[in-house]
C-alpha positions in Angstrom: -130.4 -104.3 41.9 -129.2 -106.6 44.8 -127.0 -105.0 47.4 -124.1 -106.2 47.4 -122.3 -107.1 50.8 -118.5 -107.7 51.7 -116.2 -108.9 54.7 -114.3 -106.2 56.6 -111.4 -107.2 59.2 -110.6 -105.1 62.1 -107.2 -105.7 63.8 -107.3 -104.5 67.2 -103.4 -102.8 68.3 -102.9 -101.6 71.9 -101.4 -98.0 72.3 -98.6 -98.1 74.1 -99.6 -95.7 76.5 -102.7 -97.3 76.9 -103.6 -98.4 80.8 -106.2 -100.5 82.7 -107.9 -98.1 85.3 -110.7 -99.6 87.8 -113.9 -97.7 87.4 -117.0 -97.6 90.2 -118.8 -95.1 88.5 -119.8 -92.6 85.8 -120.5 -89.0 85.9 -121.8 -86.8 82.9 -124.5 -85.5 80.1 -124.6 -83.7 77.0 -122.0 -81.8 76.0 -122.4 -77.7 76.1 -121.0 -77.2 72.9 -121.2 -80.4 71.1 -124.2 -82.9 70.2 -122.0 -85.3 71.8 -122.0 -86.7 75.5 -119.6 -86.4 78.1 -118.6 -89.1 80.3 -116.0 -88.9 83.2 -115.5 -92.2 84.9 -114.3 -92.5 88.3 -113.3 -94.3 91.0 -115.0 -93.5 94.3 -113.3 -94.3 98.0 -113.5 -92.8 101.6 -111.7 -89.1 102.2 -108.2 -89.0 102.9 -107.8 -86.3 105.5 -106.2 -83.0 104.6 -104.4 -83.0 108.3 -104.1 -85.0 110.8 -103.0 -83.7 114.4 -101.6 -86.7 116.7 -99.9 -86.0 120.1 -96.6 -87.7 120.0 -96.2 -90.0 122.7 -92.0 -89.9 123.2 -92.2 -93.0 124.6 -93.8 -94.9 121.8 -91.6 -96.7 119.2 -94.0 -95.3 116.5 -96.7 -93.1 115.9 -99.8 -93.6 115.4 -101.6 -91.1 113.0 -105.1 -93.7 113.4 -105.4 -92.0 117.6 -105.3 -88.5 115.9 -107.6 -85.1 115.3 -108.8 -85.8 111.7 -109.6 -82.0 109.2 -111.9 -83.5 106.5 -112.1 -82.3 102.9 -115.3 -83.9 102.6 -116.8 -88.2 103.2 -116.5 -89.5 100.1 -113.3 -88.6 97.2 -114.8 -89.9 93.4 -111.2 -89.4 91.3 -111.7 -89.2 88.0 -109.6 -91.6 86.1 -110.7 -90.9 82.7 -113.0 -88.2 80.1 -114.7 -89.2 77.0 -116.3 -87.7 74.2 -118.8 -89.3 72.4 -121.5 -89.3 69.7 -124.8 -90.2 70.7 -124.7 -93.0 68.3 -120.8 -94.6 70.4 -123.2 -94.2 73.2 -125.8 -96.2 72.7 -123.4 -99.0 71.2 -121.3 -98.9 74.3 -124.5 -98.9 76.5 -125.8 -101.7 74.7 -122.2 -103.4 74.3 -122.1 -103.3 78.3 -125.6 -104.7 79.0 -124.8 -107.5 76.8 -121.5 -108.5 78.6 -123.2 -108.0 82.1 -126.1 -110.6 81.0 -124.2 -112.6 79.5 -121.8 -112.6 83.1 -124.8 -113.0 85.2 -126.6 -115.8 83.0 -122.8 -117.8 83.1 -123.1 -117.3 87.3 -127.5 -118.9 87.0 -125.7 -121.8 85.5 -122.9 -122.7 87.9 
């Protein structure tokens, strides 16, 4: 018997309490509990100092915290600005999804 095939629409709606985050990188694996994978995507930037201790010129019309004694938490902050959980099959559909739209980017930059 022939297999018979139909047409499906999807209507895409945005949640209203969806946002646009910038993203420089991943961070994850498989989850412990769940044959799933967990992805936390961050954005990564240089360390804001936990204190900074400036000698106050009384003089000076401002201060300048740049001339001060810097305590680091560490070089590099990556702030993670969303978790997922997904099935191994979402991932390799967003993985492929992805490549496809960065060759398709870099192929529309060849032909400028």
């Amino acid at each position: 018997m022939a297999e018979q095939k139909r047409n499906v629409s999807f209507i895409f709606e945005r949640n209203k309490n969806a946002i646009t985050v910038p993203v420089s990188g991943i961070f994850g694996g498989p989850a412990t509990d769940h044959p799933g994978i967990v992805a936390h995507f961050f954005i990564e930037y240089h360390s804001l100092p936990n204190i900074i201790d400036v000698e106050v010129d009384e003089s000076a019309p401002m201060i300048d915290s740049n001339l001060g004694k810097r305590i680091s938490r560490g070089d590099i902050t990556r702030e993670v600005q969303a978790t997922f959980y997904m099935t191994i099959e979402s991932a390799r559909s967003i993985g492929k999804f992805l490549l496809d739209k960065a060759d398709l980017i870099e192929n529309m930059n060849k032909n400028k």
